[in-house]
LUMLO-989231 format. One record per residue: residue number from 1; y, z, x of N, C-alpha, C, CB in turn; residue in one letter. Coordinates in pm, whole numbers. Each point is the difference from the previous one (the first is absolute). Glycine has a CB too. Layout:
N
ATOM;NUM;Y;Z;X;Y;Z;X;Y;Z;X;Y;Z;X;a;
...
***
This chain:
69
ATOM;1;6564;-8484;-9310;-128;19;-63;-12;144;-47;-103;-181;143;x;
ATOM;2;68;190;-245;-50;133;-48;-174;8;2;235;15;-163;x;
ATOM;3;-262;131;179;-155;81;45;17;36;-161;-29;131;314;x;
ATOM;4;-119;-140;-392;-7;118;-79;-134;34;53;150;-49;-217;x;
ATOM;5;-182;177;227;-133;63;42;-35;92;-66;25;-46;186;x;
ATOM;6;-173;45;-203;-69;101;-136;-61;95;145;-106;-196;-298;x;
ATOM;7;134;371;267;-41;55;81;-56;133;-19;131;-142;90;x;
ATOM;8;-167;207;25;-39;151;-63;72;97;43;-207;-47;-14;x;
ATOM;9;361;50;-9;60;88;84;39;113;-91;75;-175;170;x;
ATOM;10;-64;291;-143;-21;70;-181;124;127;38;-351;-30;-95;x;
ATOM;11;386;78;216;86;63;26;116;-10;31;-142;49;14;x;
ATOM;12;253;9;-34;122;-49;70;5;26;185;124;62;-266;x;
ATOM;13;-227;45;315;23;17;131;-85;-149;56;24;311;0;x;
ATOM;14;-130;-361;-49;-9;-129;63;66;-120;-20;-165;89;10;x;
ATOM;15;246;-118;-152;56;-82;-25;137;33;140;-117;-34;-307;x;
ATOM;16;163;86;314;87;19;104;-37;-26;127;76;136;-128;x;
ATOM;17;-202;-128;135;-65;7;145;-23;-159;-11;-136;273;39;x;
ATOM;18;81;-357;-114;-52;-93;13;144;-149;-9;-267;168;-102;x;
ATOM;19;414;-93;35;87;-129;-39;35;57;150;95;-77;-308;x;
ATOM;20;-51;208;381;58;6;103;-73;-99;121;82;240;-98;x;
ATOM;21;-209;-204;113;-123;-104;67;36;-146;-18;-193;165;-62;x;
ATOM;22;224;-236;-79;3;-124;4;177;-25;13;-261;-35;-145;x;
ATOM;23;343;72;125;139;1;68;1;20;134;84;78;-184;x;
ATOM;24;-124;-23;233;-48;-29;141;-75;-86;84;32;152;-61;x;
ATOM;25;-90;-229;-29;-126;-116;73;58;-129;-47;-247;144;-19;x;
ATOM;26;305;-171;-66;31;-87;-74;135;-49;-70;-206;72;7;x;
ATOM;27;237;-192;17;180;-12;-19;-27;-22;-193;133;-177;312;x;
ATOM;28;-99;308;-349;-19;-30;-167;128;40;-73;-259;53;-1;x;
ATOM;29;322;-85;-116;111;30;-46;-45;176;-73;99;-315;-35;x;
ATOM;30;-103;309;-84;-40;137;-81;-143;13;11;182;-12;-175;x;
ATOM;31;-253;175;156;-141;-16;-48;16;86;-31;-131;-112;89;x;
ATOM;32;32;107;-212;-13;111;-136;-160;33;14;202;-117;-200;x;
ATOM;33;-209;240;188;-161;8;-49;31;106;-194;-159;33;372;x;
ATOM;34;124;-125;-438;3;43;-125;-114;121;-33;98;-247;-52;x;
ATOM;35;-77;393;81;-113;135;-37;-66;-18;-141;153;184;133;x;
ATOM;36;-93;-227;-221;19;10;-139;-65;-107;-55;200;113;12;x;
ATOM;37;-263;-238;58;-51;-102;-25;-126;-3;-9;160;-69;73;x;
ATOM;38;-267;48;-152;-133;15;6;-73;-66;130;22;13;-254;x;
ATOM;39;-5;-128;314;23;-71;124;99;39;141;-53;-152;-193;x;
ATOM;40;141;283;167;66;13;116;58;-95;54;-120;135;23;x;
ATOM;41;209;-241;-100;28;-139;35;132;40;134;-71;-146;-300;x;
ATOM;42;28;92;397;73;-36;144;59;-137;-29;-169;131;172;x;
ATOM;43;329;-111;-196;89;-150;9;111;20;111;-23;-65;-273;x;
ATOM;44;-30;-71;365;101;23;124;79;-136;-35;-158;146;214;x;
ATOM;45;276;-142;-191;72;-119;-32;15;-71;164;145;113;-251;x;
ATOM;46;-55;-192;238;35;-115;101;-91;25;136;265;-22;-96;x;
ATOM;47;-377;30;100;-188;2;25;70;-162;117;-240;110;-343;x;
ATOM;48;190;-50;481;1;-97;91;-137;-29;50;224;62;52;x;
ATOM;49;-278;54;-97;-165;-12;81;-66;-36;-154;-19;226;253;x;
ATOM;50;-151;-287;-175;-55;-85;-139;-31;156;-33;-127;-303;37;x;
ATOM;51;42;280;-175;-78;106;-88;-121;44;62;80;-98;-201;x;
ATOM;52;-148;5;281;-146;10;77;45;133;114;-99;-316;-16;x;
ATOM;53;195;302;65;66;47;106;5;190;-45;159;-287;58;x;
ATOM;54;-32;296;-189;24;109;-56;-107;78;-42;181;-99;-46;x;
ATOM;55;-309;-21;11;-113;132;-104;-60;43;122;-92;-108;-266;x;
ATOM;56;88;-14;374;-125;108;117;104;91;64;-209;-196;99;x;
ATOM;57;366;222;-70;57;82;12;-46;137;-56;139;-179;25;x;
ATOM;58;-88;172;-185;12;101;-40;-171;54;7;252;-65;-139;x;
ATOM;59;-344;-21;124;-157;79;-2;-10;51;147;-142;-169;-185;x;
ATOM;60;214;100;264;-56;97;149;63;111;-13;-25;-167;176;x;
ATOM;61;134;239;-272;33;139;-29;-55;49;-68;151;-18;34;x;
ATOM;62;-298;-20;-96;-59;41;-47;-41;2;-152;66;62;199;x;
ATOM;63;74;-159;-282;6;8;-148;-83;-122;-46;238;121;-13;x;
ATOM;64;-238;-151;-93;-79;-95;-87;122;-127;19;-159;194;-204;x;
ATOM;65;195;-303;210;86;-86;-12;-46;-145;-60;98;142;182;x;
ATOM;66;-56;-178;-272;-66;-147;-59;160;-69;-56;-308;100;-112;x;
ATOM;67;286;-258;93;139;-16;-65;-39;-32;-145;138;-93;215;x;
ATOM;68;-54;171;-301;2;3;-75;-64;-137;-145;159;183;181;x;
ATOM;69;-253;-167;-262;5;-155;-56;43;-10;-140;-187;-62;146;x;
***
């Protein structure tokens, strides 16, 4: 399963903070947080956990997380 997630992550020191966070919580193949994207699009590939799971993840670190529509 692939994640796409629309987010508010706008730096590279949290984008690092937040894929290291979900590589750690979560059995996921790649994750990208795109800086350059008007949406900050978060794509995690081979995604074992649901999407419900990942957005209240990543919001309990504090960021914006929605999946993408």
């Amino acid at each position: 399963m692939i994640g796409i997630f629309k987010t508010n992550i706008a730096t590279k020191e949290d984008r690092q903070t937040i894929l290291e966070a979900i590589r750690g919580r979560f059995e996921v193949g790649q994750c990208h947080v795109d800086l350059e994207d008007c949406d900050k699009v978060l794509r995690i590939t081979e995604m074992k956990a649901g999407e419900d799971e990942v957005i209240s993840f990543v919001k309990g670190k504090g960021f914006d997380c929605d999946v993408l529509e």
